[in-house]
C-alpha positions as protocol buffer text, in pm:
chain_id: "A"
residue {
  index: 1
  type: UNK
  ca { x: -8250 y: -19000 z: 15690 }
}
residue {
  index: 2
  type: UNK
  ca { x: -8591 y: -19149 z: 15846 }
}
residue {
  index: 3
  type: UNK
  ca { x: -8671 y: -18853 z: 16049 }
}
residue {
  index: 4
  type: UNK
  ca { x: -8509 y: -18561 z: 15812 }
}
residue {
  index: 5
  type: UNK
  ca { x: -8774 y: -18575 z: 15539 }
}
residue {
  index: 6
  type: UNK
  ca { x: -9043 y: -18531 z: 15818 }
}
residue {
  index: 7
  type: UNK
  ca { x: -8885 y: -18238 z: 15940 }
}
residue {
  index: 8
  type: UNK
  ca { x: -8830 y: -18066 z: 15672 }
}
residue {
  index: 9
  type: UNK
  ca { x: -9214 y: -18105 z: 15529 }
}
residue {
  index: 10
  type: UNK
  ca { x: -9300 y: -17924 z: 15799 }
}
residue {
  index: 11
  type: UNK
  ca { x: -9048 y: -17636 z: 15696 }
}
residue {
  index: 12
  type: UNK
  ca { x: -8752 y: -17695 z: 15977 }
}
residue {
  index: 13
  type: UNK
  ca { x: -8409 y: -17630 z: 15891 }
}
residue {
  index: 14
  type: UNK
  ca { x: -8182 y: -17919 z: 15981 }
}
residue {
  index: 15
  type: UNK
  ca { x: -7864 y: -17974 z: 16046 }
}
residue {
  index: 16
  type: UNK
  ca { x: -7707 y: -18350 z: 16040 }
}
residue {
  index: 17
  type: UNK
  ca { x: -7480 y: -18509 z: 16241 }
}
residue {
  index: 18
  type: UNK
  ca { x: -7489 y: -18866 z: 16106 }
}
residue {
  index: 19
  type: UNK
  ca { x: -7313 y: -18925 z: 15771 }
}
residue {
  index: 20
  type: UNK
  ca { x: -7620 y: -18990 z: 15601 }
}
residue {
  index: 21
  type: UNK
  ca { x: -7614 y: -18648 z: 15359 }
}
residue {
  index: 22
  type: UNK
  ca { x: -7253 y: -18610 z: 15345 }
}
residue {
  index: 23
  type: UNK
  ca { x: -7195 y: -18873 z: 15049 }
}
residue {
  index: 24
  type: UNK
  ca { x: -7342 y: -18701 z: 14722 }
}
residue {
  index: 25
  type: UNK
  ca { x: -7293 y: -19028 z: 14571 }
}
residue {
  index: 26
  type: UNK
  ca { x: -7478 y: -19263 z: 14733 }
}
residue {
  index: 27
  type: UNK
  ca { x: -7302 y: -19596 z: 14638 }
}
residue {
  index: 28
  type: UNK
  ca { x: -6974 y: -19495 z: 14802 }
}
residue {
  index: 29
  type: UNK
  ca { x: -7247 y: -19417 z: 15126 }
}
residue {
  index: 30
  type: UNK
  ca { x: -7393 y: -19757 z: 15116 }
}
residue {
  index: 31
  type: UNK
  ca { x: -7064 y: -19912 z: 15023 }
}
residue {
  index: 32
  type: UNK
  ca { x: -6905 y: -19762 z: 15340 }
}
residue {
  index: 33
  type: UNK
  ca { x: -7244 y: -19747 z: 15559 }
}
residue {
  index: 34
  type: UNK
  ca { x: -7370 y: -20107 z: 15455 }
}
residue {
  index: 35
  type: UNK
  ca { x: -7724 y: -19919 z: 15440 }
}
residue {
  index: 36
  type: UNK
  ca { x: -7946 y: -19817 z: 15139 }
}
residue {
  index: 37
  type: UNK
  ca { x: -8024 y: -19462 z: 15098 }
}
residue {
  index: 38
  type: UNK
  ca { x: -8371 y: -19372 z: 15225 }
}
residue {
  index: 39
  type: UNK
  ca { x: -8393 y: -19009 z: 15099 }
}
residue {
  index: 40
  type: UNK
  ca { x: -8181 y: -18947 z: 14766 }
}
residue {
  index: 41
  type: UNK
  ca { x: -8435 y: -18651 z: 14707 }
}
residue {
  index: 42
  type: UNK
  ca { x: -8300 y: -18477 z: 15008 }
}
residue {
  index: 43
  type: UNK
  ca { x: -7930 y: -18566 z: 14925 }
}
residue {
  index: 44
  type: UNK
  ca { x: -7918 y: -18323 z: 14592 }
}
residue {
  index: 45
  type: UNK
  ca { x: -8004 y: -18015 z: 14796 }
}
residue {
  index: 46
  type: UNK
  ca { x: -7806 y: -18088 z: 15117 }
}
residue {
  index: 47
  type: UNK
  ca { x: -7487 y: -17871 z: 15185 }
}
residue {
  index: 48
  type: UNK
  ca { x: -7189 y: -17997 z: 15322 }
}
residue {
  index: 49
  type: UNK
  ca { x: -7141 y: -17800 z: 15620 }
}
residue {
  index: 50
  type: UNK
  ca { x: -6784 y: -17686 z: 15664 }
}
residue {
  index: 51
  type: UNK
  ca { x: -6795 y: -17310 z: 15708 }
}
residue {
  index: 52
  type: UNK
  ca { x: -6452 y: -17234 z: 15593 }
}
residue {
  index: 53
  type: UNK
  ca { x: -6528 y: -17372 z: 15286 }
}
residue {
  index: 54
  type: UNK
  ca { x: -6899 y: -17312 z: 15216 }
}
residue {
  index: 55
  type: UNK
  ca { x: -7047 y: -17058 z: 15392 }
}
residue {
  index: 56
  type: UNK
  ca { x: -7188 y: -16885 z: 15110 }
}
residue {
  index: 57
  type: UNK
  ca { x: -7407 y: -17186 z: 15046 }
}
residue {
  index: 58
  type: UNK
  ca { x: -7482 y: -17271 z: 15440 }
}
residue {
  index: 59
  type: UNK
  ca { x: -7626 y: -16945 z: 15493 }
}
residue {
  index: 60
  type: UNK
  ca { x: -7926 y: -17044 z: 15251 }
}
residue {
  index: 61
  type: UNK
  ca { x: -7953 y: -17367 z: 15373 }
}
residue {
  index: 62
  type: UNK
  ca { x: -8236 y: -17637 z: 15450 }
}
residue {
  index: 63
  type: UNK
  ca { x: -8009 y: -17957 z: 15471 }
}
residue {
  index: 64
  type: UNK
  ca { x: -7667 y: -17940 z: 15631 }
}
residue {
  index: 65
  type: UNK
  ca { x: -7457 y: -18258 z: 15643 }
}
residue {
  index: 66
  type: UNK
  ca { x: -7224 y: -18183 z: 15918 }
}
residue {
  index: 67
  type: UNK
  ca { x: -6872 y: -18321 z: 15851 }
}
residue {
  index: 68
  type: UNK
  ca { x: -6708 y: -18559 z: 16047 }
}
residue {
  index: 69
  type: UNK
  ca { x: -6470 y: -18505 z: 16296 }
}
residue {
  index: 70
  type: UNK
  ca { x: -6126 y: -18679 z: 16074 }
}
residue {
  index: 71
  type: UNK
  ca { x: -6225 y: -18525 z: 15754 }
}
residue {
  index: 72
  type: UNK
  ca { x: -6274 y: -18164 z: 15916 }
}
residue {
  index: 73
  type: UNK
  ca { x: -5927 y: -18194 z: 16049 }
}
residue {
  index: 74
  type: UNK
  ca { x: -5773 y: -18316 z: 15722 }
}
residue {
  index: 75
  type: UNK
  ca { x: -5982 y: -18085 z: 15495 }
}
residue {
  index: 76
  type: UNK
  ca { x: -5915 y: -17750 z: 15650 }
}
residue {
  index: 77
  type: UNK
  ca { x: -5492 y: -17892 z: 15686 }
}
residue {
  index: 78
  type: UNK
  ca { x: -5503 y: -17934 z: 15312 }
}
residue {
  index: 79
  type: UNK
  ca { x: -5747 y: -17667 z: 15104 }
}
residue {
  index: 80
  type: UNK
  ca { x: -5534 y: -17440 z: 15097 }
}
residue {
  index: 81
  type: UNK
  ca { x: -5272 y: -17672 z: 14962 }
}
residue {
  index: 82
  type: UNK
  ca { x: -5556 y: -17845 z: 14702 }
}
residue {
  index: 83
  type: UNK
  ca { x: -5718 y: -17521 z: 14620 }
}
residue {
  index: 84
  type: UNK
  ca { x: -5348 y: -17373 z: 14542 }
}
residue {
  index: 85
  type: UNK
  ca { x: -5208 y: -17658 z: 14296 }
}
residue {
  index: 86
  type: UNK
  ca { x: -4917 y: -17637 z: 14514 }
}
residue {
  index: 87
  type: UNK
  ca { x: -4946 y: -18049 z: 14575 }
}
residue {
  index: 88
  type: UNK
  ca { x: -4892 y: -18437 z: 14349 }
}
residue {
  index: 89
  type: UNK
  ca { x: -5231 y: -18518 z: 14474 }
}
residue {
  index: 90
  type: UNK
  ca { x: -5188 y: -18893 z: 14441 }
}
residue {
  index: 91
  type: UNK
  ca { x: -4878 y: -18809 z: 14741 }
}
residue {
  index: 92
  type: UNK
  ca { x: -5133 y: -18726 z: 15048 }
}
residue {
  index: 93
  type: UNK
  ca { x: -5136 y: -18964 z: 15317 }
}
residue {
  index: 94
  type: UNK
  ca { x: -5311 y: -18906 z: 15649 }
}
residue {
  index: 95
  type: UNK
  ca { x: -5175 y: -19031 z: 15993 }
}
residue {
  index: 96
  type: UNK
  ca { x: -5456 y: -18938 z: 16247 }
}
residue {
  index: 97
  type: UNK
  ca { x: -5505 y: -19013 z: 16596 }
}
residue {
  index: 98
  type: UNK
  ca { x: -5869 y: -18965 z: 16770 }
}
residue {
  index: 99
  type: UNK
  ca { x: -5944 y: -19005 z: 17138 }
}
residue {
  index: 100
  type: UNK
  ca { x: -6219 y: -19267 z: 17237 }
}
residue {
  index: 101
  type: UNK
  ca { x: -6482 y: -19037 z: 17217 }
}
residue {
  index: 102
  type: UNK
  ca { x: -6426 y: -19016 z: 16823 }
}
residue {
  index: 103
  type: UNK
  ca { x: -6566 y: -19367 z: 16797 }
}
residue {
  index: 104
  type: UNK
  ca { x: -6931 y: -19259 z: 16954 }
}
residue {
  index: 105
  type: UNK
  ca { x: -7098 y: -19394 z: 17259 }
}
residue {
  index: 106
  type: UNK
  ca { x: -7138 y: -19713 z: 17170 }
}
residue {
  index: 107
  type: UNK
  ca { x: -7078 y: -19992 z: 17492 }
}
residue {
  index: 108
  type: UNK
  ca { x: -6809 y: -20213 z: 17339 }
}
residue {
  index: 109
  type: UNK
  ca { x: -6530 y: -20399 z: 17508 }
}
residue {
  index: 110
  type: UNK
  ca { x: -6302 y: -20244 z: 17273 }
}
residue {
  index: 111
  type: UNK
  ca { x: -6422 y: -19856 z: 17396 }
}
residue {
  index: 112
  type: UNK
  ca { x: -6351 y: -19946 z: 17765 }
}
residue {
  index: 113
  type: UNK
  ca { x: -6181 y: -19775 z: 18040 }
}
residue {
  index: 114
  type: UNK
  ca { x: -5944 y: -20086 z: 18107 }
}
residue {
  index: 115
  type: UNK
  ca { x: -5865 y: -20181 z: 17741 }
}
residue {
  index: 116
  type: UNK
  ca { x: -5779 y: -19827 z: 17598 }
}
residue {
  index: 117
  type: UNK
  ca { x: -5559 y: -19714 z: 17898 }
}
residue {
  index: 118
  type: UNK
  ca { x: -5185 y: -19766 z: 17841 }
}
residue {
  index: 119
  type: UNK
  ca { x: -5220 y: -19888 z: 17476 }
}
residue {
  index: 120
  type: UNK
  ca { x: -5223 y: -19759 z: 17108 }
}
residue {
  index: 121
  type: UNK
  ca { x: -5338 y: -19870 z: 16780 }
}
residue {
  index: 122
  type: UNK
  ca { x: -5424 y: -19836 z: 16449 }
}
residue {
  index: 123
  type: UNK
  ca { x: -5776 y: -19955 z: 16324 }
}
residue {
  index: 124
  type: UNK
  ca { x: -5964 y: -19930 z: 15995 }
}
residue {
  index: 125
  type: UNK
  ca { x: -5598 y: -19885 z: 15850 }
}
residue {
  index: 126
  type: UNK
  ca { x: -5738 y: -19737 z: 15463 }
}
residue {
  index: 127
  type: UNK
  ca { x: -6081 y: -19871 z: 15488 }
}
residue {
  index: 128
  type: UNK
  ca { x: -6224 y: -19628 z: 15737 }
}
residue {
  index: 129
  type: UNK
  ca { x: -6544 y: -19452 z: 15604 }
}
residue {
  index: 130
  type: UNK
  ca { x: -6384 y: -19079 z: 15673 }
}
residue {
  index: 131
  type: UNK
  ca { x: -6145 y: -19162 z: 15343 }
}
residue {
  index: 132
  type: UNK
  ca { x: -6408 y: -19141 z: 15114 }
}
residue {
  index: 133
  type: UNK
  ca { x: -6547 y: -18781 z: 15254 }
}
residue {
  index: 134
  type: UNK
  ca { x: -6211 y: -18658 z: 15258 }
}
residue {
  index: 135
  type: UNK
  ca { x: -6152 y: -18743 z: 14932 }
}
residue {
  index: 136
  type: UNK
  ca { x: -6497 y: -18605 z: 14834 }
}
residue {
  index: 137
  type: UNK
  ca { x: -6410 y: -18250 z: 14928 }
}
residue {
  index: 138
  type: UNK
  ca { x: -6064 y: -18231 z: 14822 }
}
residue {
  index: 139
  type: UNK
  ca { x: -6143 y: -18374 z: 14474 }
}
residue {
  index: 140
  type: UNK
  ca { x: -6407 y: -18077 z: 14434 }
}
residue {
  index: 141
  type: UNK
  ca { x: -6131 y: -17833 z: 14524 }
}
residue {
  index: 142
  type: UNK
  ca { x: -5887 y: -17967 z: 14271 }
}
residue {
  index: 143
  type: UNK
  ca { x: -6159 y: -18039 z: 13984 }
}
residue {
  index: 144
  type: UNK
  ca { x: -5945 y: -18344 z: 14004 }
}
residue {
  index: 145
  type: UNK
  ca { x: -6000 y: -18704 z: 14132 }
}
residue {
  index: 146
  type: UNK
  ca { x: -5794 y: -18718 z: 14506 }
}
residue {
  index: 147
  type: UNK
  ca { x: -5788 y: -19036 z: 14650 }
}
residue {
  index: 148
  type: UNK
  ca { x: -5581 y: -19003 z: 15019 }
}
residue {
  index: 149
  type: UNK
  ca { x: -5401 y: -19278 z: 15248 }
}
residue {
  index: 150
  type: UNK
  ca { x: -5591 y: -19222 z: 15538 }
}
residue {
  index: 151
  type: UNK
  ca { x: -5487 y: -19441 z: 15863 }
}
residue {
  index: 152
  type: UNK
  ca { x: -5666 y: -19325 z: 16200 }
}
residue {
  index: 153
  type: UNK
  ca { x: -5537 y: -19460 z: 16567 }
}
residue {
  index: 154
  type: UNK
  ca { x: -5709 y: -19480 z: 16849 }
}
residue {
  index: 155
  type: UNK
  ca { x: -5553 y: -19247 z: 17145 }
}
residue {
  index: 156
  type: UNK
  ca { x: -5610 y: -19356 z: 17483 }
}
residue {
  index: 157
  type: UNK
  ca { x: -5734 y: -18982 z: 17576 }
}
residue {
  index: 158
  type: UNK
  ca { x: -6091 y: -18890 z: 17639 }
}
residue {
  index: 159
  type: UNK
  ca { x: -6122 y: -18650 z: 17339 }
}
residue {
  index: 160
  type: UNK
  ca { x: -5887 y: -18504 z: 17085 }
}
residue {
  index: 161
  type: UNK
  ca { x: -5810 y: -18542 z: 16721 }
}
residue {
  index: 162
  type: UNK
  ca { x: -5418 y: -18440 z: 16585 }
}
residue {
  index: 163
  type: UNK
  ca { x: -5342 y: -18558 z: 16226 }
}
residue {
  index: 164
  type: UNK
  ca { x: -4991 y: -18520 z: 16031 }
}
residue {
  index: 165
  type: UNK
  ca { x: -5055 y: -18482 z: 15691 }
}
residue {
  index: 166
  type: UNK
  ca { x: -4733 y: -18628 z: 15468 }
}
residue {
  index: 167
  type: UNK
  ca { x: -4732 y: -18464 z: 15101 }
}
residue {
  index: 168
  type: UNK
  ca { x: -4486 y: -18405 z: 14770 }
}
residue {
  index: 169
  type: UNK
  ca { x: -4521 y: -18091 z: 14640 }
}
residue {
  index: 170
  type: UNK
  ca { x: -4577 y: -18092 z: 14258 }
}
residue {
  index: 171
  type: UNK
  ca { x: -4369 y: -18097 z: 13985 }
}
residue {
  index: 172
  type: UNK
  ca { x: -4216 y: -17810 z: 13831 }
}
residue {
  index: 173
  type: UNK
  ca { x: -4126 y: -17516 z: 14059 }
}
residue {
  index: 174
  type: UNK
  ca { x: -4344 y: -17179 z: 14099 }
}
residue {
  index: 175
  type: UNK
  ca { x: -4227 y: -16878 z: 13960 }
}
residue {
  index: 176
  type: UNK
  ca { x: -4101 y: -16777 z: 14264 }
}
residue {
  index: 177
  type: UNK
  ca { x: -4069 y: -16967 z: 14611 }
}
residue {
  index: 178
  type: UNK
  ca { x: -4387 y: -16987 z: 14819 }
}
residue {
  index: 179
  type: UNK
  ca { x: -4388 y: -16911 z: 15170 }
}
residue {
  index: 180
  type: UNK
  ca { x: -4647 y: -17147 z: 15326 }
}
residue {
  index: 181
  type: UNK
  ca { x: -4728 y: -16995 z: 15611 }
}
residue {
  index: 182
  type: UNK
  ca { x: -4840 y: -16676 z: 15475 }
}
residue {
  index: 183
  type: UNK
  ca { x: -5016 y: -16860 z: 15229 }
}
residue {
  index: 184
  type: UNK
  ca { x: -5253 y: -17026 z: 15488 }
}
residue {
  index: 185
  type: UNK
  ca { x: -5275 y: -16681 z: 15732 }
}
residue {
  index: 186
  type: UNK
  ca { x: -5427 y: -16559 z: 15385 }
}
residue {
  index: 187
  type: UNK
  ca { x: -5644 y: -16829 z: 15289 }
}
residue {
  index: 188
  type: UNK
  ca { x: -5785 y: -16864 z: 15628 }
}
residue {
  index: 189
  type: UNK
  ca { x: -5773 y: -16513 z: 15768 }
}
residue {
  index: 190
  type: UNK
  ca { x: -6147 y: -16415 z: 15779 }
}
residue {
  index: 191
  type: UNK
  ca { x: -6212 y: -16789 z: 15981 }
}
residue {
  index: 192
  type: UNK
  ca { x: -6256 y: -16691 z: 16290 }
}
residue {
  index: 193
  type: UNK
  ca { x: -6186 y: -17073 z: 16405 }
}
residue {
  index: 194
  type: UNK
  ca { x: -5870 y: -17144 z: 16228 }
}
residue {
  index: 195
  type: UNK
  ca { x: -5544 y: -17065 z: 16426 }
}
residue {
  index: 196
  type: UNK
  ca { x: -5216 y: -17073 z: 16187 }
}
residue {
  index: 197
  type: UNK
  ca { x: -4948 y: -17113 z: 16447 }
}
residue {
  index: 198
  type: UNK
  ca { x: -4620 y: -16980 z: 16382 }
}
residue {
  index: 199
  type: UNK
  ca { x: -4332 y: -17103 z: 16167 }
}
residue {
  index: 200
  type: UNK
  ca { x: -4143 y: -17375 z: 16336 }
}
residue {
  index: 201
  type: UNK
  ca { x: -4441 y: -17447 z: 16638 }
}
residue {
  index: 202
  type: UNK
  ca { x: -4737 y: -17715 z: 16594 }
}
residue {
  index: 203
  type: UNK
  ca { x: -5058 y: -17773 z: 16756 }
}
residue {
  index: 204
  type: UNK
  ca { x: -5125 y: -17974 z: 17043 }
}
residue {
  index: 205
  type: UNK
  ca { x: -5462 y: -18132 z: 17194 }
}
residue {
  index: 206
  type: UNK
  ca { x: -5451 y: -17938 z: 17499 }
}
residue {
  index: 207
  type: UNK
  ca { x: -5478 y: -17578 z: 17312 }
}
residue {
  index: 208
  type: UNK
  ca { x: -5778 y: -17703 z: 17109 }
}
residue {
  index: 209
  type: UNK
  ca { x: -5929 y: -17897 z: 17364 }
}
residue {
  index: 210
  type: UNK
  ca { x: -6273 y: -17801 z: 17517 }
}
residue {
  index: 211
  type: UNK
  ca { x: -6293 y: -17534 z: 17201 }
}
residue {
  index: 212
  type: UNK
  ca { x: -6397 y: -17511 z: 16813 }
}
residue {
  index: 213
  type: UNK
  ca { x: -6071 y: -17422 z: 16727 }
}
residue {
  index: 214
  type: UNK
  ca { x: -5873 y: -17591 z: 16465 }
}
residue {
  index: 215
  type: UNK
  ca { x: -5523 y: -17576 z: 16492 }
}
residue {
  index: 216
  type: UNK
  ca { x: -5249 y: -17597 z: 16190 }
}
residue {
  index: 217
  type: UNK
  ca { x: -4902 y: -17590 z: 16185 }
}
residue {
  index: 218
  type: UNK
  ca { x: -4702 y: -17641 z: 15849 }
}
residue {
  index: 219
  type: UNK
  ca { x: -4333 y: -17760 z: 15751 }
}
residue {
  index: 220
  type: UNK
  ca { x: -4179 y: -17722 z: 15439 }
}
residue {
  index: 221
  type: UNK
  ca { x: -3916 y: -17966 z: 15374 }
}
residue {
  index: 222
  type: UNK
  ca { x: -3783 y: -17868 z: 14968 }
}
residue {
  index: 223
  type: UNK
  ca { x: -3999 y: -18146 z: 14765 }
}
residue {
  index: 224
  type: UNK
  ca { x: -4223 y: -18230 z: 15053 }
}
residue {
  index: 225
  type: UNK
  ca { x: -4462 y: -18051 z: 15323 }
}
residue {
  index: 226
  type: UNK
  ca { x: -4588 y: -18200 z: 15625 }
}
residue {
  index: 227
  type: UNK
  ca { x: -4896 y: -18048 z: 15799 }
}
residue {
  index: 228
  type: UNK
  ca { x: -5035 y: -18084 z: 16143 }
}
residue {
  index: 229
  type: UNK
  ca { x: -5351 y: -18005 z: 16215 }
}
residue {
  index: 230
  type: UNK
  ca { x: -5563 y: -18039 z: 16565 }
}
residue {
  index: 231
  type: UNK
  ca { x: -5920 y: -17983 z: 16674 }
}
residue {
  index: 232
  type: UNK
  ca { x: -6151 y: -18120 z: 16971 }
}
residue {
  index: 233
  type: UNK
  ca { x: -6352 y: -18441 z: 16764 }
}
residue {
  index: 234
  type: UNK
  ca { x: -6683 y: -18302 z: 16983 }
}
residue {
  index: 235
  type: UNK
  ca { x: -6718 y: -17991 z: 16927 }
}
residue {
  index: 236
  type: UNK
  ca { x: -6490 y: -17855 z: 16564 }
}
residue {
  index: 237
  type: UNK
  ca { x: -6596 y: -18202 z: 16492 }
}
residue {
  index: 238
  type: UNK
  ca { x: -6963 y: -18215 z: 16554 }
}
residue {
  index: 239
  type: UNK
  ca { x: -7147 y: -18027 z: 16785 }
}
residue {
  index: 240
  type: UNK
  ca { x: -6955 y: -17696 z: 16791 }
}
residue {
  index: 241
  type: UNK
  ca { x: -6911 y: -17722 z: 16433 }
}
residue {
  index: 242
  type: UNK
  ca { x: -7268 y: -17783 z: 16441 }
}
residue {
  index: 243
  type: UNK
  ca { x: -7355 y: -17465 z: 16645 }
}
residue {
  index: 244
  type: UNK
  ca { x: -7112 y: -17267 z: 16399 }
}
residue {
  index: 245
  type: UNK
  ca { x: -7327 y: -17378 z: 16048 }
}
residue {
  index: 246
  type: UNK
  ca { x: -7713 y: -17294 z: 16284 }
}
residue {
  index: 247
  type: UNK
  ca { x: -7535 y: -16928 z: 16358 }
}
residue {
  index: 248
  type: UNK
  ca { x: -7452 y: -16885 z: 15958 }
}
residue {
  index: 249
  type: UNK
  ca { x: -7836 y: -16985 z: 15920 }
}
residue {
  index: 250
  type: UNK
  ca { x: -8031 y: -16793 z: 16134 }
}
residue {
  index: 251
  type: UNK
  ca { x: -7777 y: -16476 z: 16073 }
}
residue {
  index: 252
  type: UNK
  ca { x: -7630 y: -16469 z: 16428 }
}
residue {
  index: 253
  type: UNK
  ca { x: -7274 y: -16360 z: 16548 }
}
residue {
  index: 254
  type: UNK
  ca { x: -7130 y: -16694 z: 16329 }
}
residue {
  index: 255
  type: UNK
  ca { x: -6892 y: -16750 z: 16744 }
}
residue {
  index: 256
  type: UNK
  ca { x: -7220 y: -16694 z: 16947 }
}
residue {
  index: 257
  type: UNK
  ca { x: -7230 y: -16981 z: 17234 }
}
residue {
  index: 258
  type: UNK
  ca { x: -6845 y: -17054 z: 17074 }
}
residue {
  index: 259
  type: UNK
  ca { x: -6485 y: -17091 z: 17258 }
}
């Protein structure tokens, strides 16, 4: 937010990787951030920039806030569910896992070589700063207030992020039954990164790893669904997502430079 405003007086287009114009409301940012806002002005135009979800607005875009790498994973494992009605939306709780390089390149003992290997943990259990962006997004796509459980571990794997996704359906039955699985191969099947694998199978690191894929795999279980999703935190999380919202910009082939 201290070099944005610069760039776009001079009439750049810029896309964001921090956090700092994800947060429309900039008291959860600070709350979460333990920063003040340097550039509200900025804020009110910026797009969030999740393709699946707003392309339409991306493609016009100055400001892109690119999402991060939990909340892209969670997001695109639940729209369809949010978007549908199909969910109690006080039920959602989040069980992710993120390899080291999800927490940046910061030196830290905790980050090391010798202190990740061989272990697993859980960290920021509720209070990690991803919750509130999550729960940003899916509250706009139920014109309802969500607030998830969202508790990430730390995998002791170079990159990677896999999430199960616990929810109740809600109450009262549809008309007739809903088949899950065709409802997501419909809601996603013009997204061109978003791989719906087949009844009964479930993503893995290794088949989004190295790629912008996300992968989703979905269980119904009568009163309650579970859905797991799976990207690569560096690139569906940041810089290949990145590279996907500047090709919905500047009009090119929106996989150009893609895997």
């Amino acid at each position: 937010m201290s070099l944005v405003p610069k760039f776009l007086s001079y009439g750049k287009k810029v896309i964001d990787l921090s956090a700092d114009y994800r947060f429309k409301n900039t008291f959860v940012y600070e709350s979460f951030y333990g920063v003040k806002h340097a550039d509200k002005d900025n804020l009110k135009s910026a797009v969030y920039g999740l393709p699946e979800l707003y392309r339409h607005k991306i493609r016009s875009a100055k400001l892109i806030a690119n999402p991060g790498c939990y909340p892209t994973a969670a997001i695109l494992a639940l729209a369809p569910l949010v978007a549908c009605g199909l969910i109690d939306y006080d039920s959602v709780v989040i069980d992710a896992k993120s390899g080291v390089t999800g927490a940046g390149r910061r030196v830290t003992e905790a980050f090391l070589f010798s202190e990740v290997y061989e272990d697993f943990k859980a960290y920021k259990v509720n209070v990690h700063q991803h919750a509130p962006e999550i729960d940003q997004v899916l509250s706009k796509l139920a014109i309802k207030k969500i607030k998830v459980t969202f508790v990430p571990h730390l995998l002791p794997l170079n990159r990677g992020i896999l999430e199960t996704i616990y929810v109740r359906k809600a109450a009262g039955k549809p008309a007739r039954p809903v088949d899950l699985n065709q409802l997501y191969r419909k809601f996603y099947k013009n997204e061109p990164f978003v791989r719906i694998k087949n009844e009964g199978a479930f993503p893995r690191l290794k088949d989004v790893s190295g790629t912008n894929f996300c992968d989703i795999g979905i269980k119904d279980f009568g009163d309650k669904i579970i859905v797991i999703s799976a990207i690569d935190n560096l690139l569906k999380g940041a810089s290949g997502q990145a590279v996907q919202n500047m090709n919905i910009m500047y009009k090119f082939p929106e996989t150009m430079g893609l895997l």
